[in-house]
C-alpha positions in Angstrom: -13.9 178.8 32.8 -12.8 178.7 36.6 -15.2 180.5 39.0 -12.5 183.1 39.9 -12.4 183.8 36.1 -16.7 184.2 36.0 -16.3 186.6 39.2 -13.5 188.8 37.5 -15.5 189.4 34.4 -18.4 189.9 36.4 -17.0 192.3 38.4 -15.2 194.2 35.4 -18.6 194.1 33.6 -20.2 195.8 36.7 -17.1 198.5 37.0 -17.9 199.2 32.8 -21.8 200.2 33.0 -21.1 202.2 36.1 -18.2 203.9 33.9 -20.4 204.0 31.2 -23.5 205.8 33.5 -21.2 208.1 34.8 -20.2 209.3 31.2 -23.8 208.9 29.9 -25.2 211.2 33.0 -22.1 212.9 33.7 -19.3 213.1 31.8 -16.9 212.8 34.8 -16.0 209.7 36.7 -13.5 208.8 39.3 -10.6 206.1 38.7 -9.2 204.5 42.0 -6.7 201.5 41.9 -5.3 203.0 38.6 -1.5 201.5 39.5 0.1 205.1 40.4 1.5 204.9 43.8 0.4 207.2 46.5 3.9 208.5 46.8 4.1 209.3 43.1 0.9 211.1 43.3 2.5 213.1 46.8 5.9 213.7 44.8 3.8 215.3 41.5 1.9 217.4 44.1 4.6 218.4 46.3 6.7 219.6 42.8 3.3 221.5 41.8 3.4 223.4 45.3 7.3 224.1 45.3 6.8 225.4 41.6 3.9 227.6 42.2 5.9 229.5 45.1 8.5 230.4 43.3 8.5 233.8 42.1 7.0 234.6 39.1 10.2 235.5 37.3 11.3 232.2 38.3 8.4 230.6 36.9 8.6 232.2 33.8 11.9 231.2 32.5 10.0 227.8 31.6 7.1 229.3 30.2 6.9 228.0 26.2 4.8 227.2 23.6 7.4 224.7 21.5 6.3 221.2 22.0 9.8 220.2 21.2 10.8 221.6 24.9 10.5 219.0 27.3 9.9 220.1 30.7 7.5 223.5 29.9 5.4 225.9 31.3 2.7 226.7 28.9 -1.3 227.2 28.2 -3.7 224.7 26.6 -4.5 227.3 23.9 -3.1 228.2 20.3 -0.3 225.2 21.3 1.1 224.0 18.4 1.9 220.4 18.2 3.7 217.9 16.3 2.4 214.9 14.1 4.4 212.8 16.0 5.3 213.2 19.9 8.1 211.9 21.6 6.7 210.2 24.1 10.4 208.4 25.0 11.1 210.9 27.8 8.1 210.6 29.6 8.3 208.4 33.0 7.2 205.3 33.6 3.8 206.3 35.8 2.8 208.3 32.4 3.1 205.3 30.5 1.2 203.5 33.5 -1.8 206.4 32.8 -1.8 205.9 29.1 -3.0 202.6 29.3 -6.3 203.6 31.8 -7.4 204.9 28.6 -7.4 203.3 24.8 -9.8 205.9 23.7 -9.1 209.3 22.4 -10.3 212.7 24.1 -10.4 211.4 27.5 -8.7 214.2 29.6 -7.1 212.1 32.2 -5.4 212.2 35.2 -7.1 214.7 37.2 -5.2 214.2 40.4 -5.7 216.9 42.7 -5.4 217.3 46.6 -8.0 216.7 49.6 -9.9 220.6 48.2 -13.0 220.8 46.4 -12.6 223.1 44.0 -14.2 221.0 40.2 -18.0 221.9 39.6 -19.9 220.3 37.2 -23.1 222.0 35.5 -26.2 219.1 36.2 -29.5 219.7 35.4 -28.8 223.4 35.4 -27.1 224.1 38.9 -23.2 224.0 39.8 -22.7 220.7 41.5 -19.0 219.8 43.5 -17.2 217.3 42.6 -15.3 216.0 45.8 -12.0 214.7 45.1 -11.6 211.3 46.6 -7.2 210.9 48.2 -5.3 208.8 45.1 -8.0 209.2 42.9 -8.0 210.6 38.9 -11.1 212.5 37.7 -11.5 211.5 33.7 -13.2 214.2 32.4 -14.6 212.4 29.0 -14.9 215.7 26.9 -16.4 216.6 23.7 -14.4 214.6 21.3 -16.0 211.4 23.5 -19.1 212.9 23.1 -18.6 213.0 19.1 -17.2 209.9 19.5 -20.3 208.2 20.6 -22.4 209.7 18.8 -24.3 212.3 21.7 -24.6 208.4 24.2 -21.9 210.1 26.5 -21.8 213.4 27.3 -19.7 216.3 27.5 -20.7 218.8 30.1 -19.7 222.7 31.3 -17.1 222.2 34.3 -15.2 224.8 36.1 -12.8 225.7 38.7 -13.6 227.5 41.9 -11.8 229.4 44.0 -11.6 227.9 47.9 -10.7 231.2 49.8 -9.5 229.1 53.4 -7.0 226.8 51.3 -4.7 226.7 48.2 -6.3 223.7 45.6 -3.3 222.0 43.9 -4.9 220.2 40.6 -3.0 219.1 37.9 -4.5 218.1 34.7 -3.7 216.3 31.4 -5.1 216.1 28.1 -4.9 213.2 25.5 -5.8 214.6 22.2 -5.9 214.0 18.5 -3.6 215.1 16.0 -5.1 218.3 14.9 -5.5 216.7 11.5 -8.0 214.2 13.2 -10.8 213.8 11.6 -13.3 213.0 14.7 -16.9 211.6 13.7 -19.5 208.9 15.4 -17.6 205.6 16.0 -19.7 202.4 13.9 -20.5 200.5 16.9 -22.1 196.6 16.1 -24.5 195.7 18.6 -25.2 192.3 18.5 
């Protein structure tokens, strides 16, 4: 094996237990060099701001819960979903994201703007997360925590409010089919 070989899988064997701390202490990590561009992660924030100040009737005229409607405003609760998505008219950066994770129940991207805003509950106390530019937060969530059998952990998180400037977040969840049967994964360790 060359020697810039050795140092890659050293270094990716480094960047795993730190992943794999962060989720066992945690349950929220940071992704940097993930492959979205900077100007792609601008553009989706920019689109968040311009939709948000639209007026509320505006707004609205997107709002659904019908999966089969492509570009939607809706909530994360009671939505019903499909077996089987179409994922063909999603752009090519989603695609890009999909492939950061090959596990079920991560919720990733997180990207959000420059403003604290994401608490985690550690050790009893509210803790900020602070949002580092062009970065994702994976929140790891409690199907990972099933998933590993109680190893990672799934912890309380919230939002705050920042009363001097508007937060801009925008999240996305990667879920099972609600037919999923989630249970401990059989892990071999050799």
């Amino acid at each position: 094996m060359a020697a810039s070989s050795k140092l890659l899988l050293t270094g990716l064997a480094s960047t795993l237990k730190q992943i794999a701390l962060a989720c066992q202490q945690d349950g929220f990590f940071q992704v940097k060099n993930h492959g979205i561009s900077e100007a792609t992660i601008n553009n989706m924030l920019r689109l968040a701001i311009e939709f948000f100040n639209l007026p509320e009737s505006e707004r609205l005229k997107n709002y659904s819960d019908d999966p089969s409607v492509k570009n939607r405003l809706s909530t994360s609760f009671n939505v019903k979903t499909e077996k089987v998505a179409n994922w063909r008219d999603f752009s090519d950066s989603i695609a890009t994201l999909s492939k950061i994770t090959s596990t079920n129940g991560l919720q990733i991207p997180h990207p959000s703007d420059d403003v604290p805003g994401l608490q985690v509950l550690r050790n009893g106390k509210w803790v900020a997360v602070h949002p580092i530019p062009y970065t994702f937060i994976v929140n790891i969530g409690d199907q990972m925590q099933v998933i590993s059998n109680d190893r990672y952990k799934s912890v309380l998180h919230r939002a705050v409010v920042n009363r001097n400037k508007e937060r801009i977040s925008i999240p996305t969840f990667y879920c099972p089919s609600p037919d999923a049967l989630i249970g401990p994964a059989t892990v071999d360790r050799r």
